[in-house]
Biotite code that builds the C-alpha atoms (Angstrom):
import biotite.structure as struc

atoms = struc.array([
    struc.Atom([22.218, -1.347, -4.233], chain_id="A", res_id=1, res_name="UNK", atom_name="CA", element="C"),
    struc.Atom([23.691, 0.199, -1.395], chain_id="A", res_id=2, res_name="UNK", atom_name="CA", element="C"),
    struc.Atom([23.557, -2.141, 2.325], chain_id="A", res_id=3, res_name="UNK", atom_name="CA", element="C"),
    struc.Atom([22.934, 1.530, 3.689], chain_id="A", res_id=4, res_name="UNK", atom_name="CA", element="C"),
    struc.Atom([21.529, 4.814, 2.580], chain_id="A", res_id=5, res_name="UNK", atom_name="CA", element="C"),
    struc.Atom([20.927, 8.265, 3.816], chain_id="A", res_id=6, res_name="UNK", atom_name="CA", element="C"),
    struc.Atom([18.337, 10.884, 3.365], chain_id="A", res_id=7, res_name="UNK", atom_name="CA", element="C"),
    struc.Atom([18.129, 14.075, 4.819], chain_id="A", res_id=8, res_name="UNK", atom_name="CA", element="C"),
    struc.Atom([18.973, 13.513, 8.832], chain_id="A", res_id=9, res_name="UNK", atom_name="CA", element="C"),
    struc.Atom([18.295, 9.993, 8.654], chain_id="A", res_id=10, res_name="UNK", atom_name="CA", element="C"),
    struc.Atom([20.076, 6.592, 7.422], chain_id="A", res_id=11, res_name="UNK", atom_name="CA", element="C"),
    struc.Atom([18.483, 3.384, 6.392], chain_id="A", res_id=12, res_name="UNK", atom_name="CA", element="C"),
    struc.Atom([19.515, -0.277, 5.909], chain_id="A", res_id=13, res_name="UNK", atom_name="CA", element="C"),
    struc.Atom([18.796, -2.503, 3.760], chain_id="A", res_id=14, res_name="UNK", atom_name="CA", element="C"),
    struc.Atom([16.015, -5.007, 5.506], chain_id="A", res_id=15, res_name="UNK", atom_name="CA", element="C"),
    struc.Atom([14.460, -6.940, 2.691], chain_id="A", res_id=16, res_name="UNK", atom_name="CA", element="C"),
    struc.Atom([15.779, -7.228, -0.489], chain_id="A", res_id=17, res_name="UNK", atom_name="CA", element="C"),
    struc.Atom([13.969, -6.892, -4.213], chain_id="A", res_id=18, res_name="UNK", atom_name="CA", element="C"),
    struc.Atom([13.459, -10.280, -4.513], chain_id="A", res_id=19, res_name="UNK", atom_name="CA", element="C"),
    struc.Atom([11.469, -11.306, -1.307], chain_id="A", res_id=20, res_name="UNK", atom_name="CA", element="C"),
    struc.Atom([9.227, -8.324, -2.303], chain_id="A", res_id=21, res_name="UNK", atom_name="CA", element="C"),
    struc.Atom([9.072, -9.760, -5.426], chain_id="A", res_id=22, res_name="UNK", atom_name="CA", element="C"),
    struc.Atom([7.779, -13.278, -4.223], chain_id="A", res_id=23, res_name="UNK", atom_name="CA", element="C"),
    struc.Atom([5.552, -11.268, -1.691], chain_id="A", res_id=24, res_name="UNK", atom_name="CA", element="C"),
    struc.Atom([3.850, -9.844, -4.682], chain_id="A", res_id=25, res_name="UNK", atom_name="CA", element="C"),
    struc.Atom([3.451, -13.147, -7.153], chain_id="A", res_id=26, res_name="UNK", atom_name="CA", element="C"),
    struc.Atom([1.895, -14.564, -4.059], chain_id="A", res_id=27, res_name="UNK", atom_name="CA", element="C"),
    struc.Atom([-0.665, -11.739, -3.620], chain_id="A", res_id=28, res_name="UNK", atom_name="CA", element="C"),
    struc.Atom([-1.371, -11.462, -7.105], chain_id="A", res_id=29, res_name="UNK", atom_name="CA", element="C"),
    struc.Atom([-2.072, -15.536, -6.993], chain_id="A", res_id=30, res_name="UNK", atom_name="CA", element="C"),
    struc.Atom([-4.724, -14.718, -4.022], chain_id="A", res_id=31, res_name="UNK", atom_name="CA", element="C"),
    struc.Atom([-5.766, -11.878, -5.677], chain_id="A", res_id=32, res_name="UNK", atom_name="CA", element="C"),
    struc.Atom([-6.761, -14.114, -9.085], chain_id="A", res_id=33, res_name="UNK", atom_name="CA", element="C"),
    struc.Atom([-8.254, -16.948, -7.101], chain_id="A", res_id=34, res_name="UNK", atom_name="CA", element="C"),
    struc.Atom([-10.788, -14.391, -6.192], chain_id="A", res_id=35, res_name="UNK", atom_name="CA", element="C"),
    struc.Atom([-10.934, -11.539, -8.908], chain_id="A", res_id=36, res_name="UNK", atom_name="CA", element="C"),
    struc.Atom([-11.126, -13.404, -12.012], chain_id="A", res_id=37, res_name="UNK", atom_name="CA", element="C"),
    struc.Atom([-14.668, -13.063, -12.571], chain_id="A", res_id=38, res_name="UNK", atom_name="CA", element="C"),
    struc.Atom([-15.454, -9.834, -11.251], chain_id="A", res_id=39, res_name="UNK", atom_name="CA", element="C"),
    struc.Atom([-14.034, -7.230, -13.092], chain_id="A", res_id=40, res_name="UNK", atom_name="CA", element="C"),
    struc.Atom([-13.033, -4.919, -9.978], chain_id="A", res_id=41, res_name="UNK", atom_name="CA", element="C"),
    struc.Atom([-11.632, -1.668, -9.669], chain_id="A", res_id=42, res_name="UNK", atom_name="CA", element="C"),
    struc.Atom([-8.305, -1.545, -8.395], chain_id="A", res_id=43, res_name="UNK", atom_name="CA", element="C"),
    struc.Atom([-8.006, 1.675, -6.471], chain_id="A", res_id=44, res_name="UNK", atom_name="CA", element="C"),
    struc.Atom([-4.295, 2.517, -6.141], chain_id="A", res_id=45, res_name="UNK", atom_name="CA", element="C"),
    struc.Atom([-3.306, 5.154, -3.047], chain_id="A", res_id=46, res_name="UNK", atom_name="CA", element="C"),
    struc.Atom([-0.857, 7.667, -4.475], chain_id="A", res_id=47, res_name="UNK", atom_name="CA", element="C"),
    struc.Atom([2.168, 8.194, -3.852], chain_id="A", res_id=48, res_name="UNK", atom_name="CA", element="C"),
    struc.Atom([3.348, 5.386, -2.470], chain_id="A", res_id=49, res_name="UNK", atom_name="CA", element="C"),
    struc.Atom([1.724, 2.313, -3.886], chain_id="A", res_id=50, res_name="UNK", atom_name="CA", element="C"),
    struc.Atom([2.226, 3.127, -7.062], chain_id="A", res_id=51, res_name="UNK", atom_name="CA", element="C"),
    struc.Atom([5.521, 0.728, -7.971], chain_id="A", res_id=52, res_name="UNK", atom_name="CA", element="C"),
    struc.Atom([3.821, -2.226, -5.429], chain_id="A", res_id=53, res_name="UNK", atom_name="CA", element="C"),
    struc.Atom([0.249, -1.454, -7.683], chain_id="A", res_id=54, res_name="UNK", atom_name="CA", element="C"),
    struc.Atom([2.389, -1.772, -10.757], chain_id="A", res_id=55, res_name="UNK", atom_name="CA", element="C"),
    struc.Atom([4.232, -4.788, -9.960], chain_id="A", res_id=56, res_name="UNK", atom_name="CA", element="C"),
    struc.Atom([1.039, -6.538, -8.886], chain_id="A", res_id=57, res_name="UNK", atom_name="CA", element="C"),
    struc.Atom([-1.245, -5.392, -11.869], chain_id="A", res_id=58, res_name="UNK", atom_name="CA", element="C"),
    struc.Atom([1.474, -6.832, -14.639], chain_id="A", res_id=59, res_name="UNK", atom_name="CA", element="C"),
    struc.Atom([0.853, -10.288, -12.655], chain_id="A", res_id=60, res_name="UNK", atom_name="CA", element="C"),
    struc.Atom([-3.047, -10.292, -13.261], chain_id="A", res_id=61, res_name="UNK", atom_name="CA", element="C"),
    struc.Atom([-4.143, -11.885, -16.259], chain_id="A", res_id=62, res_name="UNK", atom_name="CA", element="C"),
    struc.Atom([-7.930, -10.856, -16.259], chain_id="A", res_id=63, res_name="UNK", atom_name="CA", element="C"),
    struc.Atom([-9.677, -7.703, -17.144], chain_id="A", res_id=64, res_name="UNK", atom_name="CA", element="C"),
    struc.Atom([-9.766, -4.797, -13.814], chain_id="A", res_id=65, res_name="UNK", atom_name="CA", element="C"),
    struc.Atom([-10.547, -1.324, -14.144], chain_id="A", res_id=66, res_name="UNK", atom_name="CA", element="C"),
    struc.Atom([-7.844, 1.325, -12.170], chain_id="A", res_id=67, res_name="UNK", atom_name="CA", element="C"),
    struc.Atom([-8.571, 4.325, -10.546], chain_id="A", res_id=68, res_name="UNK", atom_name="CA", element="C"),
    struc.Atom([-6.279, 6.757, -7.933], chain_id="A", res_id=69, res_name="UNK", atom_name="CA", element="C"),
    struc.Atom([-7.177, 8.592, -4.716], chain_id="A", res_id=70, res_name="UNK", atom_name="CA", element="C"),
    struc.Atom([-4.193, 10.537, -2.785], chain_id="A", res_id=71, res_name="UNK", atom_name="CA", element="C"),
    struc.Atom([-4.145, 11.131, 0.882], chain_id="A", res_id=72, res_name="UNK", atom_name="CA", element="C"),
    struc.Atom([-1.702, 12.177, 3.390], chain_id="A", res_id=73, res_name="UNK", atom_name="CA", element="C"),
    struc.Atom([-1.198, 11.206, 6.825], chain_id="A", res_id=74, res_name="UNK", atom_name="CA", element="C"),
    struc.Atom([2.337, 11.199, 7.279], chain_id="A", res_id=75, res_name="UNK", atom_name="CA", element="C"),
    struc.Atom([4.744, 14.184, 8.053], chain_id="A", res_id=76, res_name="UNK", atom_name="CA", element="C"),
    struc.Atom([8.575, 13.097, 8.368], chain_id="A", res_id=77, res_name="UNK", atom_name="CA", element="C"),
    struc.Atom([8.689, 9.819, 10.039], chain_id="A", res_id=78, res_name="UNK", atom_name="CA", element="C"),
    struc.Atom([5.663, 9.689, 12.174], chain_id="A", res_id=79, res_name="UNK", atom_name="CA", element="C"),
    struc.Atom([1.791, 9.904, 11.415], chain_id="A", res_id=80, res_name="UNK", atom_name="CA", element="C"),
    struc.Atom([0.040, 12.717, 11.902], chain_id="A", res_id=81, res_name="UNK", atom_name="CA", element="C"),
    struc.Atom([-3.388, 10.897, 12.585], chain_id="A", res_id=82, res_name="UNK", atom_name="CA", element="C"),
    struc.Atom([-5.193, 13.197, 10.227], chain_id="A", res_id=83, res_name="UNK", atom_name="CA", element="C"),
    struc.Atom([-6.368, 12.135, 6.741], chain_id="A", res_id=84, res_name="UNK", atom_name="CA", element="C"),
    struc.Atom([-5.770, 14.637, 4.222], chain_id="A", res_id=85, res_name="UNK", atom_name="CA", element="C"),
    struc.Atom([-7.714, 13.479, 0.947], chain_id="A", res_id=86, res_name="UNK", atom_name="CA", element="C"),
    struc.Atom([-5.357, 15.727, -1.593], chain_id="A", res_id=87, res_name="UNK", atom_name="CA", element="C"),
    struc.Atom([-7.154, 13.912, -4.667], chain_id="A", res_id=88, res_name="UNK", atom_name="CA", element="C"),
    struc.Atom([-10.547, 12.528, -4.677], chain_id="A", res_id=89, res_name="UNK", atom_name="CA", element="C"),
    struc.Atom([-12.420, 9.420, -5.979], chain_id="A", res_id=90, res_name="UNK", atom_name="CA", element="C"),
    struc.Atom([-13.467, 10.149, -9.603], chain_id="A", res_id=91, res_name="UNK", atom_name="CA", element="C"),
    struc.Atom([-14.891, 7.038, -10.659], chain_id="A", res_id=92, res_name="UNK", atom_name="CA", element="C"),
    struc.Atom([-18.699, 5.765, -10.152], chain_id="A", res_id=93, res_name="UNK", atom_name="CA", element="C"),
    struc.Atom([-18.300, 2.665, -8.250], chain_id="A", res_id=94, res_name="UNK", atom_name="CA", element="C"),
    struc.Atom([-21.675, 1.907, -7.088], chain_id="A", res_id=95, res_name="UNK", atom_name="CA", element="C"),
    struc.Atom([-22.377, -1.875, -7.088], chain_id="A", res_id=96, res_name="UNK", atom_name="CA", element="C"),
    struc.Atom([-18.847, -2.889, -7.788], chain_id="A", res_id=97, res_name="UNK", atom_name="CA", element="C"),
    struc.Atom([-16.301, -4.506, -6.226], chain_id="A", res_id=98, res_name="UNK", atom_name="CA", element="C"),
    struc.Atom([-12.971, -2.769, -5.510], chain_id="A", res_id=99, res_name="UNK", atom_name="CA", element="C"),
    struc.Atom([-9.700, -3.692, -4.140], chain_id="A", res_id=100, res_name="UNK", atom_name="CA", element="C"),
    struc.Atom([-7.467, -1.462, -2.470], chain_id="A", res_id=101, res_name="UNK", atom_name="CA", element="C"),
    struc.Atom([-3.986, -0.891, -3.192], chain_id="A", res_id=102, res_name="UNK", atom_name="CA", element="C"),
    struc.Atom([-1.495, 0.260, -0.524], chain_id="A", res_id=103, res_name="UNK", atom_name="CA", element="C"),
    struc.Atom([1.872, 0.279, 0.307], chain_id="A", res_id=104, res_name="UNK", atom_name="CA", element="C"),
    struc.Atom([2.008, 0.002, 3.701], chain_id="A", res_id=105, res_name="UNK", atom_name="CA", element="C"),
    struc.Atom([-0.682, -0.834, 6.485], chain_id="A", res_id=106, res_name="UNK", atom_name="CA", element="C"),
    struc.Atom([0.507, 0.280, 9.993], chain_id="A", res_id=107, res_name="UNK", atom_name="CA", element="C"),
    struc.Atom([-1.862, 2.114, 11.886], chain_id="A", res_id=108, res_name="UNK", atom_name="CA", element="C"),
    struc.Atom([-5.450, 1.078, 9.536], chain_id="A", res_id=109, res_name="UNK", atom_name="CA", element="C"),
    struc.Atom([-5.864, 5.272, 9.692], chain_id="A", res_id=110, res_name="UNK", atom_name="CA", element="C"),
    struc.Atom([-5.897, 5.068, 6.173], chain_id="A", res_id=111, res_name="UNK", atom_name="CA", element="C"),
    struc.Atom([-7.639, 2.340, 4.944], chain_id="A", res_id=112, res_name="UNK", atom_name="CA", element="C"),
    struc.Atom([-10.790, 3.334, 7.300], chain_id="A", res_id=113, res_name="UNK", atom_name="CA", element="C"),
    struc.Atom([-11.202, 6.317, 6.124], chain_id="A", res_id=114, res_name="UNK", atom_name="CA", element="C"),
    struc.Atom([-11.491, 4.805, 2.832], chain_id="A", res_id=115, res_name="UNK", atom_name="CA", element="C"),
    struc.Atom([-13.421, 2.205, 3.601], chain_id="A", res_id=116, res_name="UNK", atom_name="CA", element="C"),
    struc.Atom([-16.044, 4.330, 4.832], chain_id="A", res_id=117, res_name="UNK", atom_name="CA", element="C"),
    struc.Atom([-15.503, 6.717, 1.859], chain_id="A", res_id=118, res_name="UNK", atom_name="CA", element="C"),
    struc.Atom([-16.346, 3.688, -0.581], chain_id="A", res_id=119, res_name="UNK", atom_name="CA", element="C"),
    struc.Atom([-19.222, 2.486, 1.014], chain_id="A", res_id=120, res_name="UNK", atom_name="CA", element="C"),
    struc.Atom([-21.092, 5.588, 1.270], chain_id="A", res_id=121, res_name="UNK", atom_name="CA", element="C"),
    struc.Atom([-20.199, 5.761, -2.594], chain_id="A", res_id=122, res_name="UNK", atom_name="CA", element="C"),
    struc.Atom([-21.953, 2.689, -2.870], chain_id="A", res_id=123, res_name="UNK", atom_name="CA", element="C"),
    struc.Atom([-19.456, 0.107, -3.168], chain_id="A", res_id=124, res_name="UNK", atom_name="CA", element="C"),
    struc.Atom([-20.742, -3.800, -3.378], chain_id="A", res_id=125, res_name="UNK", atom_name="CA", element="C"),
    struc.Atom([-17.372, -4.824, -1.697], chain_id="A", res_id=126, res_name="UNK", atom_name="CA", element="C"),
    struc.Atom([-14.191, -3.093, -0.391], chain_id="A", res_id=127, res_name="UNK", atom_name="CA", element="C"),
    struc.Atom([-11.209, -5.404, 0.431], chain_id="A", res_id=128, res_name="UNK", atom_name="CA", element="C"),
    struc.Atom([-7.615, -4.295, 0.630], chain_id="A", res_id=129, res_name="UNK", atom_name="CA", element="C"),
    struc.Atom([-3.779, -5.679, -1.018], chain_id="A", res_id=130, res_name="UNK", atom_name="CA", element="C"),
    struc.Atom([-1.015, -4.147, 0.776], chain_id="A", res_id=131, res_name="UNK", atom_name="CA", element="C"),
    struc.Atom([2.855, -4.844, 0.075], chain_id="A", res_id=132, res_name="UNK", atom_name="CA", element="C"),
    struc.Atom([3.728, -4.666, 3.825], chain_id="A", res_id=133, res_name="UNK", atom_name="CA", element="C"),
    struc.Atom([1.933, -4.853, 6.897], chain_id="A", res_id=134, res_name="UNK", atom_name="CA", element="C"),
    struc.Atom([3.105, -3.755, 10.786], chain_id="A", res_id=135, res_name="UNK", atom_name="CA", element="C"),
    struc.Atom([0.590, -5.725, 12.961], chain_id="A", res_id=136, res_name="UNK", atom_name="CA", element="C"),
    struc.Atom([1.966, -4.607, 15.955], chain_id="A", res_id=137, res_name="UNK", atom_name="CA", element="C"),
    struc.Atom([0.618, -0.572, 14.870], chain_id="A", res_id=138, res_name="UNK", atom_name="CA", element="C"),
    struc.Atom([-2.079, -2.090, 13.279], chain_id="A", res_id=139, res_name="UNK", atom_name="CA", element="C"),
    struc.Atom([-5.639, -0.650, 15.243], chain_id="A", res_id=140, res_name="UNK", atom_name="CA", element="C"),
    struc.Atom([-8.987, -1.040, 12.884], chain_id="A", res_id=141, res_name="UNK", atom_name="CA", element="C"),
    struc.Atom([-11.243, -3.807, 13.295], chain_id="A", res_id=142, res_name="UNK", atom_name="CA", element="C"),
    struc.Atom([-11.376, -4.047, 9.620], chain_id="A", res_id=143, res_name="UNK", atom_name="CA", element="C"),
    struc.Atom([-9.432, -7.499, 7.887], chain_id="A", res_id=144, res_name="UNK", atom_name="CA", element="C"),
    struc.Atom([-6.612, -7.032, 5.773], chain_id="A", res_id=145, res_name="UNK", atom_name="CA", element="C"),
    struc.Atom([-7.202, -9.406, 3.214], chain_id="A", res_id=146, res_name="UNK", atom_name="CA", element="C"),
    struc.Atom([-3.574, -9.723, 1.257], chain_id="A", res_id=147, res_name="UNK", atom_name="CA", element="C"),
    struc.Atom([-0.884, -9.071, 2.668], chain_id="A", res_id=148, res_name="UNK", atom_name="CA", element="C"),
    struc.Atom([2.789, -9.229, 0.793], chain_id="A", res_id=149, res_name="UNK", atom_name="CA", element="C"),
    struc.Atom([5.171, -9.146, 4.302], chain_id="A", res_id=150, res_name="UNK", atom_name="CA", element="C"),
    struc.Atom([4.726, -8.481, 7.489], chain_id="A", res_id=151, res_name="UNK", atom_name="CA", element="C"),
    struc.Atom([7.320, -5.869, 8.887], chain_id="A", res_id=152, res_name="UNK", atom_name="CA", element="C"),
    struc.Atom([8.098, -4.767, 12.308], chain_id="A", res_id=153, res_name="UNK", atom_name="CA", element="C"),
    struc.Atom([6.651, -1.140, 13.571], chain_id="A", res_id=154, res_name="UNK", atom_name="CA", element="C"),
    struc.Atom([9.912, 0.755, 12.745], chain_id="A", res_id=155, res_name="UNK", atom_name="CA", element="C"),
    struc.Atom([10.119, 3.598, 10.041], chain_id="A", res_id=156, res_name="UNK", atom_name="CA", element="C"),
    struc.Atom([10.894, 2.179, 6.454], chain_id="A", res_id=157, res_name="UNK", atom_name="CA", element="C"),
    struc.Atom([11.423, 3.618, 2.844], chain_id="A", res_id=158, res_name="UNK", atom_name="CA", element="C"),
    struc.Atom([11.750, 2.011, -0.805], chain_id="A", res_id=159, res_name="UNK", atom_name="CA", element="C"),
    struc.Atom([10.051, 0.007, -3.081], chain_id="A", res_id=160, res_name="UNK", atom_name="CA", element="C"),
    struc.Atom([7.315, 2.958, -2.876], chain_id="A", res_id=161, res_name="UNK", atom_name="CA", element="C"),
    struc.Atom([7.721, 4.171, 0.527], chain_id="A", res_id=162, res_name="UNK", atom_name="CA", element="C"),
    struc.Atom([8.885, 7.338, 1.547], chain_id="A", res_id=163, res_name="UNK", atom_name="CA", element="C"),
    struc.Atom([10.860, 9.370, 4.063], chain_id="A", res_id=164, res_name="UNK", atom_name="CA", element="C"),
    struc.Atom([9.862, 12.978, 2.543], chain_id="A", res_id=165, res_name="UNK", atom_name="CA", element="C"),
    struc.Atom([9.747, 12.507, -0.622], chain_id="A", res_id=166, res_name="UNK", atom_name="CA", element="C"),
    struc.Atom([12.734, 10.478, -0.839], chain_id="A", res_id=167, res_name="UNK", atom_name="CA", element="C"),
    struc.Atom([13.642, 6.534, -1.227], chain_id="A", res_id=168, res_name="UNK", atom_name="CA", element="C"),
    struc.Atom([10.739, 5.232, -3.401], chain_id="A", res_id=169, res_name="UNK", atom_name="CA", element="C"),
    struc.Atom([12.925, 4.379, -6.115], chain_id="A", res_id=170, res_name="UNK", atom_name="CA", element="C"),
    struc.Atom([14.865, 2.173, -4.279], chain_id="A", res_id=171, res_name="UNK", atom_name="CA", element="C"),
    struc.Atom([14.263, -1.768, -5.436], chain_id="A", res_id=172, res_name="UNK", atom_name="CA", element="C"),
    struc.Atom([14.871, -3.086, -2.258], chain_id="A", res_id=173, res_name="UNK", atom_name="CA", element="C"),
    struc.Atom([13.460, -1.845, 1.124], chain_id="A", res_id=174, res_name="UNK", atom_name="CA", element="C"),
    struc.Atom([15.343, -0.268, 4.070], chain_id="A", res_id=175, res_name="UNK", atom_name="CA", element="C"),
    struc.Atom([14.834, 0.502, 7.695], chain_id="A", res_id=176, res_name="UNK", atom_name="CA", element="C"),
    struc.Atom([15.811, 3.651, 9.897], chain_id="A", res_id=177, res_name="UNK", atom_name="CA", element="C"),
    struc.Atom([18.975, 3.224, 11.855], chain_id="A", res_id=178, res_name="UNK", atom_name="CA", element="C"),
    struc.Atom([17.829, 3.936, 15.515], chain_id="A", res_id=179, res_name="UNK", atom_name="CA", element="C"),
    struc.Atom([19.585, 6.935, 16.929], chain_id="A", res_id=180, res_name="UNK", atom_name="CA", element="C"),
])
């Protein structure tokens, strides 16, 4: 692929390639068995975006897990809007059980306390959250992330799942916004 790419206004470049996400993953999904094996948890995948990381991960699980989807929006362009929009809803009973969440990207914790709270009200037994890549320096929840693929600086990136309106989640590798 491509050392650079362009989307709309904006142009990216390439900032970690397929096969560190790659390792990222096989190392989550080893954490992620350590702990999982016996509990036949639901892994809740956040649409759009963590759909290729959720895939990637699940093929590297060899025990029995239940998946479900939920869609929200919170981002417009390249910045949050601090609003959760839930566009697609929990359909699956999870009282007493155990569920991992599957993101794409953790910056801000917006998300993943609004579903935190939304799972434990549903009666959930445990809520813990996988994400591919991390920006600790955006990151304000007092929740733990508990697996955590890379850690990435708090700059705007697309690919392998993320997004810059619509576009770049089909690329393997992932890319970063040119400052302008």
């Amino acid at each position: 692929m491509s050392e650079k790419v362009t989307f709309l206004d904006k142009t990216f470049v390439k900032y970690i390639s397929s096969e560190e996400i790659d390792d990222a993953i096989a190392r989550v999904a080893s954490d992620i068995m350590l702990e999982y094996r016996y509990d036949d948890p639901i892994m809740l995948i956040t649409l759009n975006g963590a759909i290729v990381f959720a895939v990637d991960l699940l093929k590297r699980l060899d025990f029995p897990c239940r998946i479900t989807c939920v869609k929200l929006a919170s981002y417009s362009g390249t910045e949050s809007s601090g609003t959760i929009n839930q566009l697609i809803g929990l359909s699956e009973d999870i009282r007493g059980k155990r569920i991992l969440i599957l993101e794409d990207i953790v910056d801000t914790g917006a998300t993943y306390i609004h579903l935190h709270k939304m799972l434990t009200e549903a009666g959930a037994k445990d809520v813990r959250i996988a994400t591919m890549t991390m920006k600790p320096d955006a990151y304000k929840a007092d929740l733990p992330v508990h697996y955590v693929g890379i850690n990435i600086p708090n700059k705007f990136v697309i690919g392998r799942g993320l997004d810059y309106d619509g576009y770049g989640r089909n690329l393997p590798d992932i890319y970063q916004v040119i400052s302008e």
